[in-house]
C-alpha positions as CSV (number, residue, x, y, z in Angstrom):
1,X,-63.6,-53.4,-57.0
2,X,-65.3,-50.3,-55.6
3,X,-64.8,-51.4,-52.2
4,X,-60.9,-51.8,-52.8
5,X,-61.0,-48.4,-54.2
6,X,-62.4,-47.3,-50.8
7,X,-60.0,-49.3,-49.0
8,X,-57.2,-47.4,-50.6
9,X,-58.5,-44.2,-50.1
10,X,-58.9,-44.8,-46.4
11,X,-55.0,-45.9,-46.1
12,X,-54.1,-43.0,-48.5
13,X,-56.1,-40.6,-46.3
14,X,-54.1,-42.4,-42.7
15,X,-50.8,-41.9,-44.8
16,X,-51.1,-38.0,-45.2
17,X,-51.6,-37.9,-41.3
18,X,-48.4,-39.7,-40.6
19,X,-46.2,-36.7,-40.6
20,X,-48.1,-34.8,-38.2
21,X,-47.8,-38.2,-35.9
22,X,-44.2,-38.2,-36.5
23,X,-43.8,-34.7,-35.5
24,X,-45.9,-35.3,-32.3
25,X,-43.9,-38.1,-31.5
26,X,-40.3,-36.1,-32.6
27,X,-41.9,-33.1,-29.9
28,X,-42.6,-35.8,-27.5
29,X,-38.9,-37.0,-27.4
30,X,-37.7,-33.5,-27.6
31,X,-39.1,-32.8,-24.5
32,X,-38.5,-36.3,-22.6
33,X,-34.7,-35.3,-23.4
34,X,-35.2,-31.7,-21.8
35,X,-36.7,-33.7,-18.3
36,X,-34.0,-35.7,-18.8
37,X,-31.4,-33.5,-18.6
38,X,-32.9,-31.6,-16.0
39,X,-32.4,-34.8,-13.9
40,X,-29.1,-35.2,-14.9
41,X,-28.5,-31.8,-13.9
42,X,-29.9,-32.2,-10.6
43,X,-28.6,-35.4,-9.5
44,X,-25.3,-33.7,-10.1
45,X,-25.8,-30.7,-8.2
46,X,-27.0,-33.3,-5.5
47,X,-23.8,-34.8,-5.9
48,X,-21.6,-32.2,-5.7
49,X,-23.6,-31.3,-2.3
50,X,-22.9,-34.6,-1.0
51,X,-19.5,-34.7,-2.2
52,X,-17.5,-32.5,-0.2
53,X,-20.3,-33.1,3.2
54,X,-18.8,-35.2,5.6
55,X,-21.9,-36.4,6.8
56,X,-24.6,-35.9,3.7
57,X,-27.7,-36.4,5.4
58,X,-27.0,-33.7,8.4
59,X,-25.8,-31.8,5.6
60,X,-29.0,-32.3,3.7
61,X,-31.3,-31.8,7.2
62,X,-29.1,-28.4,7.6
63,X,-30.7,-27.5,3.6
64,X,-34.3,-28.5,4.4
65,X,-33.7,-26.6,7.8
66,X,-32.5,-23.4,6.6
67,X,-35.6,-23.9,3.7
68,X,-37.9,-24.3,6.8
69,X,-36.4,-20.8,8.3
70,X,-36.9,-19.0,5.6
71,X,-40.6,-20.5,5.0
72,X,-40.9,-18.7,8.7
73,X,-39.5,-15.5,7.8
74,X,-41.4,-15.5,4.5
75,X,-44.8,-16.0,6.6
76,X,-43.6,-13.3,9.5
77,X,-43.6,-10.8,6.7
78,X,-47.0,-12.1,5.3
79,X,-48.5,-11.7,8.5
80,X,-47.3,-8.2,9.1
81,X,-48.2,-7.0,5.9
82,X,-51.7,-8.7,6.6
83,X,-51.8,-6.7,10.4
84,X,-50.4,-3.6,9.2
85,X,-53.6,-1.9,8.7
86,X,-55.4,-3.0,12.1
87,X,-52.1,-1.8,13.7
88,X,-52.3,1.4,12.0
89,X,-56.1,1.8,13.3
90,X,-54.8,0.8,16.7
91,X,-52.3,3.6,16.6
92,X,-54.6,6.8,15.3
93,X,-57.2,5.4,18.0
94,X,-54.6,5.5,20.5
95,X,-53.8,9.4,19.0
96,X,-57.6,10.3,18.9
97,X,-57.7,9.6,22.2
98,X,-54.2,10.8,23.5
99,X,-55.8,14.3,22.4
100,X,-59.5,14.3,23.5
């Protein structure tokens, strides 16, 4: 009898953690919706780009190459930003030794 007692109170114990379970679970769905929905979102957008290109995959090589551009631009500036203060050395060298 004592053993069934323990029994119980071992299910009874599982049973007050099911909520918590079920809200894990509710949280989990929440936020497979969300990626969901993002997916929808952005196979339409994809669609809408394709829609109106008369040929979609130069369109979408035209996308990726004005991405790749603006990667280029993007590390230009790095790398000047990076140089500027050897090229501002190189200039008051060039100063100091305009005047000596």
């Amino acid at each position: 009898m004592q053993y069934l007692h323990r029994v119980f109170d071992g299910v009874r114990d599982s049973l007050r953690h099911l909520p918590r379970v079920f809200e894990a679970v509710e949280d989990s769905l929440q936020q497979l919706q969300e990626v969901v929905e993002a997916v929808s979102e952005s196979l339409r957008y994809l669609h809408r780009v394709f829609d109106g290109a008369p040929d979609p995959l130069r369109h979408l090589q035209g996308v990726f190459e004005a991405f790749e551009t603006s990667l280029q631009h993007r590390q230009g500036d790095f790398y000047a930003v990076k140089t500027a203060p050897l090229r501002l050395r190189q200039v008051l060298n060039q100063q100091v030794a305009t005047k000596s």
